[in-house]
MARDREN-533058 format. One record per residue (C-alpha): x, y, z. Coordinates in steps of 0.001 Angstrom, whole numbers, plus 500000, padded with zeros to 6 digits. Example, Ala and Ser with C-alpha at 12.3 -4.5 7.8 and 13.67 -1.06 7.14 Angstrom:
2
x->512300 | y->495500 | z->507800
x->513670 | y->498940 | z->507140
***
This chain:
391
x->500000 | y->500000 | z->500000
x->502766 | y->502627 | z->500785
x->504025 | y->501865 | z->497381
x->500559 | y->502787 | z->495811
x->500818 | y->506107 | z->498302
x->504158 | y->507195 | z->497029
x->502657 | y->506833 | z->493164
x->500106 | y->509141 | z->494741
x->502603 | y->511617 | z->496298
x->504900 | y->511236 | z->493309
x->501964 | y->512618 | z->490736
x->500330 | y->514927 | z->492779
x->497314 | y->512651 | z->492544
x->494519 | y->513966 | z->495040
x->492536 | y->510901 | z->495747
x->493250 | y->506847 | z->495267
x->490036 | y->504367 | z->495857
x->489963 | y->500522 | z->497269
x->486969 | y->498760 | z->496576
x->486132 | y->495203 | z->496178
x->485421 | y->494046 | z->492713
x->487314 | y->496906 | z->491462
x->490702 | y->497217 | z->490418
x->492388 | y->500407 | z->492294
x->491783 | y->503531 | z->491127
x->493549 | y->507246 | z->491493
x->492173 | y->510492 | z->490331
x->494352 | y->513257 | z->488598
x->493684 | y->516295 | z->487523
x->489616 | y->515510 | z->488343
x->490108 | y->512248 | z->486125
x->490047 | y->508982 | z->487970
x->492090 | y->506311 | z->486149
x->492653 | y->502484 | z->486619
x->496014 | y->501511 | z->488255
x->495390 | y->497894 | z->486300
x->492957 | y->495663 | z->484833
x->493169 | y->493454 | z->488179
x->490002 | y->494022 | z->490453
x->490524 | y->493759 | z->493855
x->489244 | y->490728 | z->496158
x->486725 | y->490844 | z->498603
x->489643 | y->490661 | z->501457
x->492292 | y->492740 | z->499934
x->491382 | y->496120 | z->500776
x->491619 | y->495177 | z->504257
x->494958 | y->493683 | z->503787
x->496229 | y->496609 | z->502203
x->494508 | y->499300 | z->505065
x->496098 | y->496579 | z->507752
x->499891 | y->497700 | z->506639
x->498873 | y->500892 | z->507397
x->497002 | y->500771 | z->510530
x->497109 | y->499771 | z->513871
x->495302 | y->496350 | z->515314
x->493141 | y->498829 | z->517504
x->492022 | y->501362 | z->514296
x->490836 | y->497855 | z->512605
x->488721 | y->496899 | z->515274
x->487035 | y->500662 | z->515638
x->487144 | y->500142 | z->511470
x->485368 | y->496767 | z->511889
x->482924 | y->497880 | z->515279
x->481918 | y->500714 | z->513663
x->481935 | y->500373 | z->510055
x->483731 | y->503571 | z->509606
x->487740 | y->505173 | z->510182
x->488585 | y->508504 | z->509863
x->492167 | y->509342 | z->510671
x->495790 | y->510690 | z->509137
x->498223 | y->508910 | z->507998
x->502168 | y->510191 | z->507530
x->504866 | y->508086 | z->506192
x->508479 | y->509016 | z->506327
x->509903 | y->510335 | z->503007
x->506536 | y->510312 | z->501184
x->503777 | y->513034 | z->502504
x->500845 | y->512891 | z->504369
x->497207 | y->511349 | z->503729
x->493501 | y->511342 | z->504899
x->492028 | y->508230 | z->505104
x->488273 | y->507022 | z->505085
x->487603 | y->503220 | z->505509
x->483813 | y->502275 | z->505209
x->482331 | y->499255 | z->505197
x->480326 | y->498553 | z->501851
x->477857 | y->495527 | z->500808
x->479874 | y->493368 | z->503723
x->483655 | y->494515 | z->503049
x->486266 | y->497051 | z->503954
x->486307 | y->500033 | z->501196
x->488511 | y->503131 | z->501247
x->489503 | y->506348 | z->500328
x->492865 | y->508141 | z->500818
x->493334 | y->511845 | z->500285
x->496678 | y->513193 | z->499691
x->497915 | y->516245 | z->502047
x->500805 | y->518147 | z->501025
x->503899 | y->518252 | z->503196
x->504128 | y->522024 | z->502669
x->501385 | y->524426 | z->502841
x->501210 | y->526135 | z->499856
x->502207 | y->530136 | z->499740
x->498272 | y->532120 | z->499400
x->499387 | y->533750 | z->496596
x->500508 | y->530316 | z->494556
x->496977 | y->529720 | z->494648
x->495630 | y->531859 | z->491701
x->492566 | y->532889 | z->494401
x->491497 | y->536481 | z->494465
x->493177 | y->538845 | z->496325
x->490739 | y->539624 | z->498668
x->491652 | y->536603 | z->501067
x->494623 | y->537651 | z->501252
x->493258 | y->540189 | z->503680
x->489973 | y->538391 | z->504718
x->492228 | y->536275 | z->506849
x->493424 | y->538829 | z->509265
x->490026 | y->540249 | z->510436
x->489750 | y->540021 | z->513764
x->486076 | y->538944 | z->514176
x->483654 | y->537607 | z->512199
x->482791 | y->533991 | z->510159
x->484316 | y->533205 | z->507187
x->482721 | y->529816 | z->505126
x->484464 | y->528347 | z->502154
x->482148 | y->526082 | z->500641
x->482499 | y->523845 | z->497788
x->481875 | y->519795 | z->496444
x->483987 | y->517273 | z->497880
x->487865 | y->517579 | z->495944
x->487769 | y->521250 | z->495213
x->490547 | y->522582 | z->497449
x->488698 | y->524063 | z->500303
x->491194 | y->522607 | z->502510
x->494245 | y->523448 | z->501008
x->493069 | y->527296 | z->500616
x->492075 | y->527464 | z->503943
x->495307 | y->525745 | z->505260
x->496947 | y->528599 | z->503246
x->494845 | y->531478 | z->504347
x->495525 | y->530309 | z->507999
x->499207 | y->530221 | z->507017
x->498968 | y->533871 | z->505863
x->497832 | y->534501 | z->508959
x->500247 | y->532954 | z->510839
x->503347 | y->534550 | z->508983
x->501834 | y->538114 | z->509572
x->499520 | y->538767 | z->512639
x->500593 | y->538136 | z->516399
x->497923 | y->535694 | z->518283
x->496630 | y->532400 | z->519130
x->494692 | y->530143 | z->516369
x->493217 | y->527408 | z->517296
x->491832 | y->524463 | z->515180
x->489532 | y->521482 | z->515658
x->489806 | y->519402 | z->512819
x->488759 | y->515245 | z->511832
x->491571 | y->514402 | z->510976
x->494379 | y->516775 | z->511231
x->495093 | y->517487 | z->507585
x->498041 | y->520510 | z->507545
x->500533 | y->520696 | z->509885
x->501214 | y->524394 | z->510992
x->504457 | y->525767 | z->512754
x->504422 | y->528798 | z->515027
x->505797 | y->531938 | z->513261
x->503919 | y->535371 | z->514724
x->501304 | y->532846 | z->515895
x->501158 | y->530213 | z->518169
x->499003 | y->527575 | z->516372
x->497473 | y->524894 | z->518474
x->495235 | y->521920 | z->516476
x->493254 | y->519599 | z->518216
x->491940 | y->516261 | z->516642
x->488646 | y->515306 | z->517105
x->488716 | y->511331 | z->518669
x->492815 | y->511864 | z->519627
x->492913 | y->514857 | z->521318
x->489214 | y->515603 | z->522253
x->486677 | y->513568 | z->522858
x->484039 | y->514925 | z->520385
x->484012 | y->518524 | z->518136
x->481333 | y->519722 | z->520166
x->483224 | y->519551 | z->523521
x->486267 | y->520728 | z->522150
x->483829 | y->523764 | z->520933
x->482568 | y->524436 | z->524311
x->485792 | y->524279 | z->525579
x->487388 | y->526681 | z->523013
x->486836 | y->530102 | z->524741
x->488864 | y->528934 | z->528006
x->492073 | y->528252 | z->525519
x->491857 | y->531999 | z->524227
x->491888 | y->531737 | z->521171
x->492125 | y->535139 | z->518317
x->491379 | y->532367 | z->515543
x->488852 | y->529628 | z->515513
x->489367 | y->526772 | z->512442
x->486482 | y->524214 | z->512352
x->487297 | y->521656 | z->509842
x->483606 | y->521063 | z->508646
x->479854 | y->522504 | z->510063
x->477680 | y->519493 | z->509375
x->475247 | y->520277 | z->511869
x->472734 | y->522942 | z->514081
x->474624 | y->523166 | z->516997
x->477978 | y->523395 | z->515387
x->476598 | y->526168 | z->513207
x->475176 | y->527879 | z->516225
x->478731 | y->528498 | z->518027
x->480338 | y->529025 | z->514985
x->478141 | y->532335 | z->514669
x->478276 | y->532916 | z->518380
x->482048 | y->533223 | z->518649
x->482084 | y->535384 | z->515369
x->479495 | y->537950 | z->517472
x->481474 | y->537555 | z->520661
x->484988 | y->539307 | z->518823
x->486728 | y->535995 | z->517269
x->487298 | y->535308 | z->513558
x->485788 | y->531734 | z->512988
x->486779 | y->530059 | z->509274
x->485054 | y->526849 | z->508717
x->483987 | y->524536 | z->505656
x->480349 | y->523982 | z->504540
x->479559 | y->521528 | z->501993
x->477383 | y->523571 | z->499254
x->477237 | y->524192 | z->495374
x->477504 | y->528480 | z->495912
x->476954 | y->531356 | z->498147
x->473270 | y->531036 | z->497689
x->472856 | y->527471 | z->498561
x->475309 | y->527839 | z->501489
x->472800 | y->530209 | z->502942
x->469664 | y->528113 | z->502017
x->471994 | y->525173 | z->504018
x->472490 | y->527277 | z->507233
x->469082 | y->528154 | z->507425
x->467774 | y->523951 | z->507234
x->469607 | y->523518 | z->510241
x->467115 | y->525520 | z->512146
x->463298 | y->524681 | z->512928
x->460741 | y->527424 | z->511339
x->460589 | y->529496 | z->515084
x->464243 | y->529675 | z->515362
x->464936 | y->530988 | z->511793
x->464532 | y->534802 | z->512697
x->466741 | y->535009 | z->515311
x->469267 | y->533021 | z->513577
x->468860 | y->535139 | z->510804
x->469809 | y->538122 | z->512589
x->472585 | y->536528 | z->514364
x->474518 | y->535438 | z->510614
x->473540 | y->538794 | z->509090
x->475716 | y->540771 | z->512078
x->478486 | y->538174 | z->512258
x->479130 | y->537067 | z->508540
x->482442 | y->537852 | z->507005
x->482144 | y->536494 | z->503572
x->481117 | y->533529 | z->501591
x->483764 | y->531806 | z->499552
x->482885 | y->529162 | z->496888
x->485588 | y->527287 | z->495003
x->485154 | y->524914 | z->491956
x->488151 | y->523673 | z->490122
x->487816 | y->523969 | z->486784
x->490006 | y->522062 | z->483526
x->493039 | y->524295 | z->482390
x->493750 | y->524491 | z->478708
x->497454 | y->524345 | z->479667
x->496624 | y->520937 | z->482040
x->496069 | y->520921 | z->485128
x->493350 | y->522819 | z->486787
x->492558 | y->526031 | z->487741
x->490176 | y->527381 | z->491068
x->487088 | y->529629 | z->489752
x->486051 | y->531501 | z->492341
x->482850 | y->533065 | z->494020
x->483018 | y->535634 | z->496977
x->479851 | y->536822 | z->498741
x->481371 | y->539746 | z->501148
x->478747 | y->540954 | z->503758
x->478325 | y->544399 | z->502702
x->475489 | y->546217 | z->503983
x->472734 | y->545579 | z->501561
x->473872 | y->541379 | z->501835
x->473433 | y->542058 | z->505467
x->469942 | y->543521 | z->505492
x->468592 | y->541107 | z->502505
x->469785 | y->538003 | z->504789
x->468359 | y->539562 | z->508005
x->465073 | y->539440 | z->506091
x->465621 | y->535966 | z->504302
x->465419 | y->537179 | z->501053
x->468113 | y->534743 | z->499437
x->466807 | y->535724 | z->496429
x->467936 | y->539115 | z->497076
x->471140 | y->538409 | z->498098
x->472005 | y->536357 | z->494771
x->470744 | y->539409 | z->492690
x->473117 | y->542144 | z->494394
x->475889 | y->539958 | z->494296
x->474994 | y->539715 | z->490473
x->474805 | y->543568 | z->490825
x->477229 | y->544862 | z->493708
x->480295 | y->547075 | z->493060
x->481841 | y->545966 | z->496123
x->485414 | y->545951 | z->495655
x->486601 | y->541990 | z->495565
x->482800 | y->540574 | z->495739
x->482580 | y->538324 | z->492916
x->480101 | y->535893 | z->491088
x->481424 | y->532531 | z->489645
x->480301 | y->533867 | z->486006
x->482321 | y->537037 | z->486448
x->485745 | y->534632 | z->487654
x->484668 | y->531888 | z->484435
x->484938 | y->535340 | z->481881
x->488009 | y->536234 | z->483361
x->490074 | y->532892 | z->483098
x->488012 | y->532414 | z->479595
x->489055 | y->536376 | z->478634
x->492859 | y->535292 | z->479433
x->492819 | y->531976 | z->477306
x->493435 | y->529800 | z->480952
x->490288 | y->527754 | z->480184
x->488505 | y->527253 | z->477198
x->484882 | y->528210 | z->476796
x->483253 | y->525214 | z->476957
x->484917 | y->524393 | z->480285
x->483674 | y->527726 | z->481465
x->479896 | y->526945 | z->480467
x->480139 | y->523344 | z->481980
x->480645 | y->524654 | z->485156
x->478921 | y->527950 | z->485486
x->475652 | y->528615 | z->488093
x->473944 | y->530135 | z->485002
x->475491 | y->529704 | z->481714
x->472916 | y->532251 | z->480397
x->474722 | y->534761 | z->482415
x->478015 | y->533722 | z->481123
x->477737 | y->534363 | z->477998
x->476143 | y->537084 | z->478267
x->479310 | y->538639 | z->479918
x->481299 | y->537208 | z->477050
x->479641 | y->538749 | z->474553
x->479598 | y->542181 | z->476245
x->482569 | y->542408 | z->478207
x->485384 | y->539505 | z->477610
x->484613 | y->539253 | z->473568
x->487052 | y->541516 | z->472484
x->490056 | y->539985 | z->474958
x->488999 | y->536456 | z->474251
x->489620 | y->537330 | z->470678
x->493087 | y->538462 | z->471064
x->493965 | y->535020 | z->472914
x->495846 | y->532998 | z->470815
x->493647 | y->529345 | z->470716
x->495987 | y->527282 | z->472995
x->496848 | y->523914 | z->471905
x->494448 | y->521104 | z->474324
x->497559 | y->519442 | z->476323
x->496909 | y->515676 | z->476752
x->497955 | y->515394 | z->480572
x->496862 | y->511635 | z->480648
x->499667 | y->509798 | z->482411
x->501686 | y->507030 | z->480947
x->502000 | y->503605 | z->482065
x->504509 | y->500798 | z->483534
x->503575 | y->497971 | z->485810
x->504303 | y->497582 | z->489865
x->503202 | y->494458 | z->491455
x->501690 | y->494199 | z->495216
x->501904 | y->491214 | z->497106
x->498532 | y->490787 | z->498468
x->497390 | y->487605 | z->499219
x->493841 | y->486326 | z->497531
x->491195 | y->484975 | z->499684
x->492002 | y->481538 | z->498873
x->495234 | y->482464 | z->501076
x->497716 | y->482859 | z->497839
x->499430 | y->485514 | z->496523
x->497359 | y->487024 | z->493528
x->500229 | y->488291 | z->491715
x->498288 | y->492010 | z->491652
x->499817 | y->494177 | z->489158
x->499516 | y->497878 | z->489919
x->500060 | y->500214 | z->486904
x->503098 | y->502635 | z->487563
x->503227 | y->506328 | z->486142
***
């Protein structure tokens, strides 16, 4: 398995899937590929997760019928794993975490967050579909933070993905299950440690969502994850975690202590690789009165609308990258909120720059092959000889 991990590391692959009746797979560049033709056995994604893991994780992996923790291995990087059981067997999926957290500005993200990060109260949400970066920008915005403002940041995380050092800030991170018993009472307990910074790894729930906003009203910046297509939805999502009653004062609560909205997609570069297309809902005045009143509605339209220096819509970020010949238009389309809108920007405002783009030639970024083998036994007890495709 540590073989198929430093493949991972080695390509800058983000994710690699075990799965019975499946051969392994690894996704690149948003494309998941075969490692070989060979599917794997009922009992050999166990026997692969059981050179990585300790007797104990297998039996919470096997009680439970889920594992989420870290992995590091000498030499190679670090990983996220989640093991699952699936139609009576052990599946899994390991994410790869950089060593290094990436420098803000590497990150092609707008400018904006460059600042964002050094408020010193309010809640900031990066939402986004599962593989889209949220993780590594926040890692880096927390970096930026670190390198350049005195103070304490504190994160709660399942697992611990980035490793931070101290610099002007002393960084503590806490992991859910190893060094806390449960998010929620690491939560309660985060006032006492004094913190200037809260990171949650991911709201997935009311009460998580409720001291998130509190500690942005009470004078700490809170950054957090929320799984959600947009700005829009992300509000729509907030307010499902409350009953009907509870909605106003909730409501008045996120239109006071909101920061900002950030929604990242990655997107196909024509050069290979991809590219982040980004949407930023800042909490101007006329965001905060249209959310104190629920209109959502509202709030999508101004942002369509608002002059606010770095607020941006996804279409406005798509014409951009399209405008300077980074994606093609197509790409841009596929994966805008309202592809109406889009080209209606093209036509009136990117046009003329798109035209002077030279057409870049489509880079075929698919990875070549050789053959590894891994000795993992069969379930009849012998070795099945499994071939692993190498890059």
């Amino acid at each position: 398995m540590e073989r198929v991990l430093r493949l991972m590391a080695e390509k800058s692959a983000s994710d690699v899937y075990l799965s019975a009746a499946t051969p392994i797979l690894i996704k690149i560049n948003g494309q998941i590929l075969q490692l070989s033709d060979q599917p794997l056995s009922a009992s050999q994604p166990r026997q692969l997760l059981a050179e990585l893991l300790t007797p104990s994780q297998l039996e919470d992996l096997e009680d439970t019928g889920e594992l989420n923790v870290g992995i590091g291995i000498s030499g190679v990087g670090s990983f996220r794993l989640s093991a699952f059981r699936q139609r009576g067997s052990i599946a899994a999926v390991f994410r790869c975490i950089p060593h290094d957290i990436p420098a803000l500005g590497s990150l092609n993200l707008p400018p904006v967050l460059n600042t964002m990060i050094l408020e010193k109260r309010g809640l900031i949400l990066l939402v986004g579909a599962t593989g889209t970066g949220k993780s590594t920008t926040l890692a880096s915005m927390l970096e930026q933070r670190n390198q350049q403002m005195a103070g304490h940041i504190l994160t709660i995380e399942d697992p611990i993905e980035f490793i931070f050092h101290n610099k002007r800030s002393m960084v503590n991170q806490r992991e859910v299950g190893r060094d806390t018993q449960s998010l929620q009472i690491a939560l309660k307990n985060a006032l006492r440690q004094a913190p200037d910074c809260i990171y949650i790894g991911e709201i997935r729930d009311r009460e998580t969502m409720t001291m998130a906003i509190s500690y942005s009203l009470s004078g700490h910046l809170v950054v957090s994850t929320l799984h959600a297509n947009n700005s829009y939805h992300a509000l729509g999502r907030i307010l499902s975690f409350y009953s009907p009653e509870s909605r106003p004062a909730l409501l008045s609560d996120l239109a006071s202590g909101l920061k900002a909205i950030v929604s990242q997609r990655l997107v196909r570069a024509s050069a290979g690789g991809r590219r982040p297309a980004v949407e930023v809902m800042l909490n101007t005045k006329l965001v905060s009165e249209l959310i104190e009143q629920g209109d959502f509605n509202g709030v999508k339209e101004a942002m369509e609308n608002s002059m606010a220096e770095g607020s941006q819509t996804f279409e406005a970020d798509l014409a951009r990258l399209i405008g300077e010949g980074v994606i093609t238009r197509d790409e841009g389309l596929a994966y805008a909120d309202s592809p109406t809108n889009l080209m209606w920007r093209l036509q009136n405002d990117t046009e003329p720059v798109s035209r002077l783009q030279p057409k870049k030639e489509e880079v075929d970024d698919q990875p070549t092959f050789t053959e590894i083998t891994l000795d993992v036994p069969g379930d009849d007890g012998r070795n099945s000889g499994f071939r692993a495709t190498r890059f």
